[in-house]
C-alpha positions in Angstrom: 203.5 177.8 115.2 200.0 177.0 115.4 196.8 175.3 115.0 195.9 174.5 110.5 192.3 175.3 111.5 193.9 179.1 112.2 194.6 179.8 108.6 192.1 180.0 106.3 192.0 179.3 102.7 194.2 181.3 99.8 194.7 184.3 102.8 198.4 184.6 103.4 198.1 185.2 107.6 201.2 186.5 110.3 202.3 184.4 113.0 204.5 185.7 115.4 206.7 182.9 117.3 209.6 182.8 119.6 212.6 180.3 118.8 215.8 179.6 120.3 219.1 179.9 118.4 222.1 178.1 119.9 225.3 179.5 118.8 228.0 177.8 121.0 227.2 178.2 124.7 225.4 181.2 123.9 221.5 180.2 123.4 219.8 183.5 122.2 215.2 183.9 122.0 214.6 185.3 118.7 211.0 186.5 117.1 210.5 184.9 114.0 207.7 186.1 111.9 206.2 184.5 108.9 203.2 184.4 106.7 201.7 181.4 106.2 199.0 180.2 103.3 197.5 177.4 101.6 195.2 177.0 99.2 193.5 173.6 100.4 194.6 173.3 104.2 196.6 170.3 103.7 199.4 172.1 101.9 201.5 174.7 103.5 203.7 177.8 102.5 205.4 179.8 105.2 207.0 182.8 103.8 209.4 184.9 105.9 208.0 188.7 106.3 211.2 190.2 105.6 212.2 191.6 102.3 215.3 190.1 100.6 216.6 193.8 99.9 217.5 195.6 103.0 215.1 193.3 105.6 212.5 195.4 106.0 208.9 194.2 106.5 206.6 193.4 103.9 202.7 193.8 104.6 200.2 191.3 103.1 197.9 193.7 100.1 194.8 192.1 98.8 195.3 193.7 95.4 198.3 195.0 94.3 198.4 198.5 91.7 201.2 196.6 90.2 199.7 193.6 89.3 195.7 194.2 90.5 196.5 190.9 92.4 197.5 189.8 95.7 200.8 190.0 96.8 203.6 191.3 99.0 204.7 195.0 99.6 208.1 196.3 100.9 207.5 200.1 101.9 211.0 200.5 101.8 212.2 200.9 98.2 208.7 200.0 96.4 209.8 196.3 96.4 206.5 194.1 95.2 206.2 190.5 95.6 203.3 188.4 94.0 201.7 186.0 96.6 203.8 183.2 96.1 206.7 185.5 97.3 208.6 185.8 93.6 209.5 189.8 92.6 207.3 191.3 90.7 208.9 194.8 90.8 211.5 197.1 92.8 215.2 196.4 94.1 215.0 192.9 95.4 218.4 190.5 95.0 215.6 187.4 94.8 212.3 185.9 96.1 210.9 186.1 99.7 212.8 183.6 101.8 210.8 180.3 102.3 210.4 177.8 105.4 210.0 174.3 105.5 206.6 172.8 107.3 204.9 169.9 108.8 201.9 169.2 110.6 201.7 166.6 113.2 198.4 166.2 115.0 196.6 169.7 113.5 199.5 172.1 114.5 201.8 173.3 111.9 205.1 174.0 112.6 207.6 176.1 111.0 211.6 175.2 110.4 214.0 178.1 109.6 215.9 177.3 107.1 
């Protein structure tokens, strides 16, 4: 995904990355796109940028009107997520979706679930 030194401190930041899906014979590039934060650049959260409602993007807000904190909006239907990716307010079936991490020598990568 990329380097730990690339995402700063309690400021959820986009990464953009290619993967490969194998479904049979058929091995298909897919983008995958996820927001990634921590809070003391040991400790990792990579949430996917898709809303749970209809898969539409969410966009990172500084301060939400909802909440007047930080947190995930959905354009969409009005769907608001707080910045740990749980609903807040709007049509959403359940939380952002979540990735599992590691590091291994400074670069963080990212499994899809």
């Amino acid at each position: 995904m990329g380097s730990v030194g690339e995402i700063p401190l309690n400021q959820p930041t986009l990464f953009n990355t290619t993967v490969a899906k194998q479904r049979g014979w058929v091995v298909e590039q897919q983008e995958l796109s996820v927001f990634v934060s921590t809070q003391d650049g040991t400790d990792f959260v990579a949430l996917s940028d898709r809303c749970t409602h209809l898969a539409c993007r969410v966009r990172f807000v500084d301060e939400m009107e909802q909440t007047a904190k930080p947190g995930f909006f959905c354009p969409c239907h009005n769907g608001v997520f707080d910045a740990s990716g749980e609903i807040v307010a709007g049509p959403i079936p359940r939380p952002l979706d979540r990735f599992d991490t590691k590091v291994e020598e400074g670069q963080l990568f990212v499994k899809e679930v």
